[in-house]
C-alpha positions as CSV (number, residue, x, y, z in Angstrom):
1,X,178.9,41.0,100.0
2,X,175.2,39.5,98.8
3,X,173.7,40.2,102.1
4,X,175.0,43.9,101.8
5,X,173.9,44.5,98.3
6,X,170.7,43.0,99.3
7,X,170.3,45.2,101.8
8,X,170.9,48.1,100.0
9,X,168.2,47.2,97.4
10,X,165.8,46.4,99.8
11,X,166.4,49.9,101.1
12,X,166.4,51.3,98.0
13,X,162.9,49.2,97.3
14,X,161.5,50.9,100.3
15,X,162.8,54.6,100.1
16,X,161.0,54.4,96.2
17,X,157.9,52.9,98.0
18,X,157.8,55.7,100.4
19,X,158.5,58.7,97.4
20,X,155.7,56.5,95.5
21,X,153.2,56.9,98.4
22,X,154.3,60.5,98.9
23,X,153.4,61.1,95.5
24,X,150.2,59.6,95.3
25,X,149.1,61.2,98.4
26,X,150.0,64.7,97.1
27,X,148.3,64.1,93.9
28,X,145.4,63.2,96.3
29,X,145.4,66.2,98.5
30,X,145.9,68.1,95.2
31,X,142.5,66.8,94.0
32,X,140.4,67.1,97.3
33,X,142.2,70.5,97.6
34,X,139.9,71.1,94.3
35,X,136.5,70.2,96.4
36,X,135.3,73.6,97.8
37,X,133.0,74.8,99.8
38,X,130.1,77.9,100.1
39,X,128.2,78.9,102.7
40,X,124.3,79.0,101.9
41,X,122.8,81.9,104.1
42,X,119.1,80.9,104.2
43,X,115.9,82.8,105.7
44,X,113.1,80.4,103.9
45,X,113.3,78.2,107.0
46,X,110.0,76.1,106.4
47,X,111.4,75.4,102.8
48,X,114.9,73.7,104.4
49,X,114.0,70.5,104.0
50,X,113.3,71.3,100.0
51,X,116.3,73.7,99.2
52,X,118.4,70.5,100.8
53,X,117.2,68.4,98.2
54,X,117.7,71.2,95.7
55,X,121.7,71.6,96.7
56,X,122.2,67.5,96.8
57,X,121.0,67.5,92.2
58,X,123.7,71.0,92.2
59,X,126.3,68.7,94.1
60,X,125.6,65.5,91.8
61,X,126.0,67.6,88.7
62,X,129.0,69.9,90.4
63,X,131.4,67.4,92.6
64,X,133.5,69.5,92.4
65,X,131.4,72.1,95.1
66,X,129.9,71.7,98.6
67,X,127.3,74.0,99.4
68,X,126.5,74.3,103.3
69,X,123.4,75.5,103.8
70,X,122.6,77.9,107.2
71,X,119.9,77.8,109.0
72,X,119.5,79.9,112.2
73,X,116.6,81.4,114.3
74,X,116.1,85.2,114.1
75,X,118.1,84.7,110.5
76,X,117.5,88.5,110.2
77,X,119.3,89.9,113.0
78,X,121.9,87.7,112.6
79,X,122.5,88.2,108.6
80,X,122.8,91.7,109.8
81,X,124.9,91.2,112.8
82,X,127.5,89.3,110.4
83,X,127.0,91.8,107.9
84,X,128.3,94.8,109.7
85,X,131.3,92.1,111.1
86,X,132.4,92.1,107.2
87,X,131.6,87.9,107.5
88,X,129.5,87.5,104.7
89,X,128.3,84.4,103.3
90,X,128.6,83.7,100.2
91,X,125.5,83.4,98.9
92,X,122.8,85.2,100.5
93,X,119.0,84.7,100.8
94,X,117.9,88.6,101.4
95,X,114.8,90.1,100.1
96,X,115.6,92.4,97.7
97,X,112.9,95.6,98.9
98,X,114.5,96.0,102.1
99,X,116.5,98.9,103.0
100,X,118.9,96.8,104.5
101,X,119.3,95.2,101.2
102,X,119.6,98.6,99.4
103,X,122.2,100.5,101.6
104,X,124.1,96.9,101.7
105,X,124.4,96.9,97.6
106,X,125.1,100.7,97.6
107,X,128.2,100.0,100.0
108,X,129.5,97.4,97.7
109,X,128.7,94.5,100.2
110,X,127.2,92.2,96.6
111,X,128.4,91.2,93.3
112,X,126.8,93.1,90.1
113,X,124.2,90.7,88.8
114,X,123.7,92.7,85.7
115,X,125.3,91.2,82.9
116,X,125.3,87.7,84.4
117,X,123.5,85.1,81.7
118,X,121.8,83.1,84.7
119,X,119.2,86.3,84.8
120,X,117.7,86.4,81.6
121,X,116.3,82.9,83.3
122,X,114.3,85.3,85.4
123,X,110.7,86.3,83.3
124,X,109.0,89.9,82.6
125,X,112.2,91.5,84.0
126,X,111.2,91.1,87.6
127,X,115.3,91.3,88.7
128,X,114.8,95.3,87.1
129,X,112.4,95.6,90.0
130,X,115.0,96.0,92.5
131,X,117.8,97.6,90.9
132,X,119.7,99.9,92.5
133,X,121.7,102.5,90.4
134,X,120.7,100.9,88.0
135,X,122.4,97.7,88.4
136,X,120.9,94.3,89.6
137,X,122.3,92.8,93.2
138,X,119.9,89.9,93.2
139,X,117.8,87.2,91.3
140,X,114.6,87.2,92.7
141,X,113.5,84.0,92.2
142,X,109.9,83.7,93.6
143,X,107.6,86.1,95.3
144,X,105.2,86.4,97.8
145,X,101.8,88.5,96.9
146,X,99.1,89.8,98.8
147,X,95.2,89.8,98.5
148,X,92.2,88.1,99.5
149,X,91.7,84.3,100.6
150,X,87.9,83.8,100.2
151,X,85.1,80.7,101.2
152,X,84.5,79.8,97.3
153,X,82.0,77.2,98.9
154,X,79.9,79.8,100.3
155,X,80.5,82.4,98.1
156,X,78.3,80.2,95.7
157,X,76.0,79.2,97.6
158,X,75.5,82.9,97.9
159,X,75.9,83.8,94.5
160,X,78.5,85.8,95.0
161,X,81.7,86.0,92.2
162,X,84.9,87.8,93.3
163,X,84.7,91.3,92.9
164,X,86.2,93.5,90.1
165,X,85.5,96.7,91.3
166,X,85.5,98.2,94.7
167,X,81.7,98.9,94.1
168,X,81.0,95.4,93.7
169,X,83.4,94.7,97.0
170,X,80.6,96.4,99.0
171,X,78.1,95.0,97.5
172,X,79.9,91.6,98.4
173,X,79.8,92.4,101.8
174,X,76.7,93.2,102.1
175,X,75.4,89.9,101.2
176,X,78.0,88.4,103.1
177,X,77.0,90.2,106.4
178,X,73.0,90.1,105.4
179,X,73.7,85.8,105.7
180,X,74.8,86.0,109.4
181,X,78.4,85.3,108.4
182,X,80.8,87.8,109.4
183,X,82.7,89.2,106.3
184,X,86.3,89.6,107.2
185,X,88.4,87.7,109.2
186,X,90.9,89.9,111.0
187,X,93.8,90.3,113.2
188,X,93.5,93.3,115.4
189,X,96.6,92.8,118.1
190,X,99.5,91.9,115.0
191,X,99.1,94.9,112.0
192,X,101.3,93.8,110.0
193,X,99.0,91.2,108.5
194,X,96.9,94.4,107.4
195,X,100.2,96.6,105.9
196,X,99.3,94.9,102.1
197,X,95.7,96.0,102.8
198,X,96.5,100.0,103.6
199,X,99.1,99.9,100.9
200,X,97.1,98.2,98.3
201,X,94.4,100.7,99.6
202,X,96.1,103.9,98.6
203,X,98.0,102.5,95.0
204,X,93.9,102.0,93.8
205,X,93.0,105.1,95.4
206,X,96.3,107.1,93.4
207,X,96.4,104.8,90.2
208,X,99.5,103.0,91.2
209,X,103.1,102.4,93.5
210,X,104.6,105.8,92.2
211,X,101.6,107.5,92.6
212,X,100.8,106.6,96.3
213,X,104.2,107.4,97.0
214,X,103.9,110.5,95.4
215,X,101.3,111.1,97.7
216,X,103.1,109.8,101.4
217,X,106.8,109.7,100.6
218,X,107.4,112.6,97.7
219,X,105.4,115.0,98.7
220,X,105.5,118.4,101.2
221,X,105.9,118.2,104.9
222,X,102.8,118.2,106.2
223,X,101.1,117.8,103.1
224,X,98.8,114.9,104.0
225,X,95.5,116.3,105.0
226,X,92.0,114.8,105.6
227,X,90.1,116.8,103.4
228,X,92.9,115.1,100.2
229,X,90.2,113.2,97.5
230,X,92.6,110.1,97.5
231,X,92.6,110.0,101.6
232,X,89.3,109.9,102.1
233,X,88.8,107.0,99.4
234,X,91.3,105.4,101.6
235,X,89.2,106.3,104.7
236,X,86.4,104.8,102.9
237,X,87.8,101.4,102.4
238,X,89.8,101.0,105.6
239,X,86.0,101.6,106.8
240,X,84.7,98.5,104.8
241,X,87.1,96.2,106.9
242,X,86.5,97.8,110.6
243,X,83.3,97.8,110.9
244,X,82.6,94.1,109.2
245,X,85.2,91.8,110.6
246,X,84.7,89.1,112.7
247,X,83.5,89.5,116.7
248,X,86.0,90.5,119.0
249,X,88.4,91.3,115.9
250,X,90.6,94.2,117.9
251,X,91.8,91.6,120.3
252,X,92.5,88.9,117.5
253,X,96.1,87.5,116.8
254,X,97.1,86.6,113.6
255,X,96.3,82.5,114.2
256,X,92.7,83.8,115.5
257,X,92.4,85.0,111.9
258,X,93.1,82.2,110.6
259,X,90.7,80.0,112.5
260,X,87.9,82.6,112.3
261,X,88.4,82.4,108.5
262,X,89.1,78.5,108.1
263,X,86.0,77.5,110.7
264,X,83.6,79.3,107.7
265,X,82.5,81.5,110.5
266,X,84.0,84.4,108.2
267,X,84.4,84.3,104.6
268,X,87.1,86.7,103.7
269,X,90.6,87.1,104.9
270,X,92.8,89.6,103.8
271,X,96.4,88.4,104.0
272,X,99.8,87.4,102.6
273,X,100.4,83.9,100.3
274,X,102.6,83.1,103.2
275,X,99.1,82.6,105.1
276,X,98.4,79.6,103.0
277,X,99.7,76.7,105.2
278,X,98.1,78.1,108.0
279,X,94.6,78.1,106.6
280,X,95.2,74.8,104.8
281,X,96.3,72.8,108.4
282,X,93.2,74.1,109.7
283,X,91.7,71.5,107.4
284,X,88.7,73.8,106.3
285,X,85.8,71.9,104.7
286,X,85.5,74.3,101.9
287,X,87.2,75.2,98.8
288,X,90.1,77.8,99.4
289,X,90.7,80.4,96.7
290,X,91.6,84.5,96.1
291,X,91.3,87.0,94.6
292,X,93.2,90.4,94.1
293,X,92.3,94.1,95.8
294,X,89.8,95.9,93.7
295,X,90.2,98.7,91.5
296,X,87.6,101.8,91.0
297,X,87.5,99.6,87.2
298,X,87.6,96.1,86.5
299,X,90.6,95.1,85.1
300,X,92.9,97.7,87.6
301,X,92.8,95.0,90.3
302,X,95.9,94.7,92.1
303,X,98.6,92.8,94.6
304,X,101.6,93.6,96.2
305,X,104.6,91.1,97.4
306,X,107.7,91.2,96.8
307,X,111.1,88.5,95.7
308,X,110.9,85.8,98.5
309,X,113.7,83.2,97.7
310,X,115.9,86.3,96.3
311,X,119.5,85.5,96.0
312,X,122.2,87.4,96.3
313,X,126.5,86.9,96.2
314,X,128.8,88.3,98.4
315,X,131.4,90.4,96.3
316,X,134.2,89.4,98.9
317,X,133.4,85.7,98.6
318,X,136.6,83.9,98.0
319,X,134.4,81.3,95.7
320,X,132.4,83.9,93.8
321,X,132.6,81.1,90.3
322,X,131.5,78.5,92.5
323,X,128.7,81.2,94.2
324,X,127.6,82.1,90.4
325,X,127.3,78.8,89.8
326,X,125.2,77.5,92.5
327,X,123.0,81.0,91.8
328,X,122.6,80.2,88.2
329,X,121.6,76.4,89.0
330,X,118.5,78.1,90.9
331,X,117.6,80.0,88.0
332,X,116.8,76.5,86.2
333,X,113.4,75.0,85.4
334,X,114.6,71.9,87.5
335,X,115.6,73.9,90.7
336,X,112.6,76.1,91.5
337,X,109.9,73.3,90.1
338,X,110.8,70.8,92.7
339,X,110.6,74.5,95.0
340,X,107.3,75.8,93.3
341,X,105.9,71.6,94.4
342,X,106.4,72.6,97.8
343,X,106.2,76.4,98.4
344,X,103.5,77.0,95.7
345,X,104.6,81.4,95.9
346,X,104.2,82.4,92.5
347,X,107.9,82.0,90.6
348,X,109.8,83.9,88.4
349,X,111.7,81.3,86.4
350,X,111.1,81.1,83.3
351,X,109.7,77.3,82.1
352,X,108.4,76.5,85.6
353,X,104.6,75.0,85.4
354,X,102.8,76.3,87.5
355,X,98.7,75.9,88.4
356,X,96.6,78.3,86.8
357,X,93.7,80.6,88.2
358,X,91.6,77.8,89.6
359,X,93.9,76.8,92.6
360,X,94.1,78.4,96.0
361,X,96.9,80.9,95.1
362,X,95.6,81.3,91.9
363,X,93.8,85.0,92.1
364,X,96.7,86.4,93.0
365,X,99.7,84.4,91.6
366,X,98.4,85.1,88.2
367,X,99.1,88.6,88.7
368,X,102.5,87.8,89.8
369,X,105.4,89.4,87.7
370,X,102.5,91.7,85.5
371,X,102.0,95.4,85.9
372,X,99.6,94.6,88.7
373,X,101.7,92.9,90.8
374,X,103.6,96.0,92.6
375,X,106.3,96.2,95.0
376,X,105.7,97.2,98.6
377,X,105.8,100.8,98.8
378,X,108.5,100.7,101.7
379,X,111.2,99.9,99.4
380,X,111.2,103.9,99.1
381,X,110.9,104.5,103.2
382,X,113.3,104.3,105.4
383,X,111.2,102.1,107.8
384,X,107.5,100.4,108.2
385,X,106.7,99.5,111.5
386,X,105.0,102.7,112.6
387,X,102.5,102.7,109.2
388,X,101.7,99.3,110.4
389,X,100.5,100.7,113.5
390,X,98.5,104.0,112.3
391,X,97.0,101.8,110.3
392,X,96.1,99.3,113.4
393,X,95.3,102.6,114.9
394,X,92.8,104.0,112.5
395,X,90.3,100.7,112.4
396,X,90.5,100.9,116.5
397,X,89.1,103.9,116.8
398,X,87.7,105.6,113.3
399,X,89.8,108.8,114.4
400,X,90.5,110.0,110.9
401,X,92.6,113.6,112.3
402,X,94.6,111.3,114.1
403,X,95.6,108.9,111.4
404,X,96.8,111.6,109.5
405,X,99.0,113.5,112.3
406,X,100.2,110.2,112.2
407,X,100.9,110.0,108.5
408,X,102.9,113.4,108.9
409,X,104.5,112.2,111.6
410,X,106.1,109.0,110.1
411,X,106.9,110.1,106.4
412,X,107.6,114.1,107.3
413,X,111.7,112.8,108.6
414,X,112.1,110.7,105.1
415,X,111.2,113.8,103.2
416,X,114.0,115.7,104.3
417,X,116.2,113.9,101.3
418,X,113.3,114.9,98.9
């Protein structure tokens, strides 16, 4: 009789054991089933190693969240290939002046920004910038911009200071070329790297964005004609760069460029912030600097860029609080200054210290975010390759008809939805 009641309490003893365990492994897979995860989409590549470091503090302070950041080759054509497929990631690193971008928020592809606290972080209103029916899809949290990198060694030795005015631009170089030293550093085979020059080119010519715009995109079929005042100012300063750039600039790639400039065999190199790490693992043996594309009066100077890490979140993501939260974590003063360390692109967070106008970026990243910082005029076209190439086309050969036949050509299909 003992061994059977035994027996029955050892049982007993075990079957409570096992409920016991049961239990405590629900209660576990209840509090791991907590944990989840979004998918990072990211295009900033070279910044990887940073924006890693940057999700590891969000992690620490959120345990509760695991983002997985993405990185693939040709990012591009793959965010858009998943797009279309309806698999999009949850947050989204996309720059905010495509039209990709545009027709994707119009379609309902991204969660309204608008209202969300996280963007007041974001200085000077930049987020308005790319608004689209008049809501906000994305927090633009730093920018590229687009100017001048200049020898600041020679250009004292010289006594040259960075010009103001376009006037003083000629004079510039003038002196430049009169010293043996070729002014501009150029790359003739890849015109993209020239796109912010043209563009910056005709918003000095018109007095602005809208009003070169007004000019190529809003206006007439056909309208674009050589004898137009603000065309042949444009003629006049595509001029200055082809016929004072470096030997053998028409067969020049874009690294070329970069080690005609960085060598100190020219002094000026019209180009993108993104340039930057090129010139600087050159090693020149001069003091790097910028400055912004002049104006008919000082003061009007000007850059164009646009939001570079620019975030956006999917409005189907199955996470979208965990999403906002990792979003409005890189809106902080503590995210983007351990970015800004790294990238040094001019950022749009607000509290973020950043170097003033004597450091390489600092011609142009002072502008950054002000009213003469504008947004790449192709936010309002429906594409931008071919203006990179009449543009490439026109320094090649001076053939000013043909430029604008070209110019017809490219913007006349886009004004059919004037």
């Amino acid at each position: 009789m003992k061994k059977w009641l035994k027996r029955i309490a050892l049982t007993g003893l075990i079957t409570m054991i096992g409920l016991s365990l049961t239990a405590c492994g629900q209660n576990s897979n209840q509090k791991s089933s907590k944990k989840v995860t979004i998918e990072y989409f990211n295009q900033k590549k070279e910044m990887s190693g940073t924006l890693k470091e940057i999700i590891k503090d969000f992690e620490k302070k959120n345990p509760d969240i695991h983002v997985k950041e993405v990185d693939v080759p040709n990012a591009g054509t793959v965010l858009k290939t998943r797009m279309l497929s309806g698999d999009v990631p949850d947050v989204i690193n996309i720059y905010p002046q495509n039209i990709d971008f545009q027709e994707w928020a119009k379609a309902g592809y991204f969660e309204d920004m608008t209202h969300a606290p996280y963007i007041k972080n974001i200085k000077n209103h930049y987020a308005d910038s790319f608004k689209i029916n008049g809501k906000i899809y994305n927090a633009p949290l730093s920018a590229n911009v687009y100017g001048f990198f200049y020898n600041a060694t020679a250009f004292k030795k010289l006594g040259i200071k960075p010009p103001k005015t376009w006037g003083e631009f000629e004079q510039t170089v003038k002196k430049i070329k009169a010293s043996g030293k070729a002014p501009f550093a150029i790359a003739g085979t890849e015109p993209w790297t020239l796109n912010g020059y043209h563009q910056l080119s005709l918003a000095t010519v018109t007095g602005g964005a809208k009003q070169a715009n007004k000019l190529l995109r809003f206006s007439a079929p056909n309208s674009i004609k050589v004898s137009n005042p603000y065309i042949q100012k444009d003629f006049n300063r595509l001029n200055l760069l082809r016929e004072n750039a470096q030997q053998n600039w028409r067969g020049a790639s874009y690294n070329d460029a970069v080690v005609s400039f960085a060598n100190g065999k020219s002094l000026i190199m019209p180009n993108g912030s993104w340039a930057l790490p090129m010139i600087n693992q050159q090693k020149p043996k001069f003091e790097v600097r910028t400055f912004a594309f002049p104006a008919a009066k000082a003061g009007h100077e000007m850059t164009v860029g646009s939001g570079d890490l620019a975030l956006s979140i999917s409005s189907k993501s199955k996470h979208k609080k965990a999403a906002e939260k990792f979003v409005a974590y890189m809106t902080t003063p503590a995210a983007m200054q351990k970015y800004y360390n790294v990238d040094g692109s001019p950022v749009a967070v607000k509290g973020v210290k950043q170097k003033g106008i004597d450091s390489q970026l600092g011609g142009l990243s002072t502008l950054a975010f002000t009213k003469h910082d504008m947004v790449w005029l192709a936010q309002d076209w429906t594409s931008e390759n071919d203006f990179f190439n009449l543009t490439a086309s026109y320094l090649m050969t001076g053939n000013k008809q043909q430029m604008v036949n070209d110019m017809n050509t490219f913007f006349n299909p886009m004004k059919a939805s004037n």
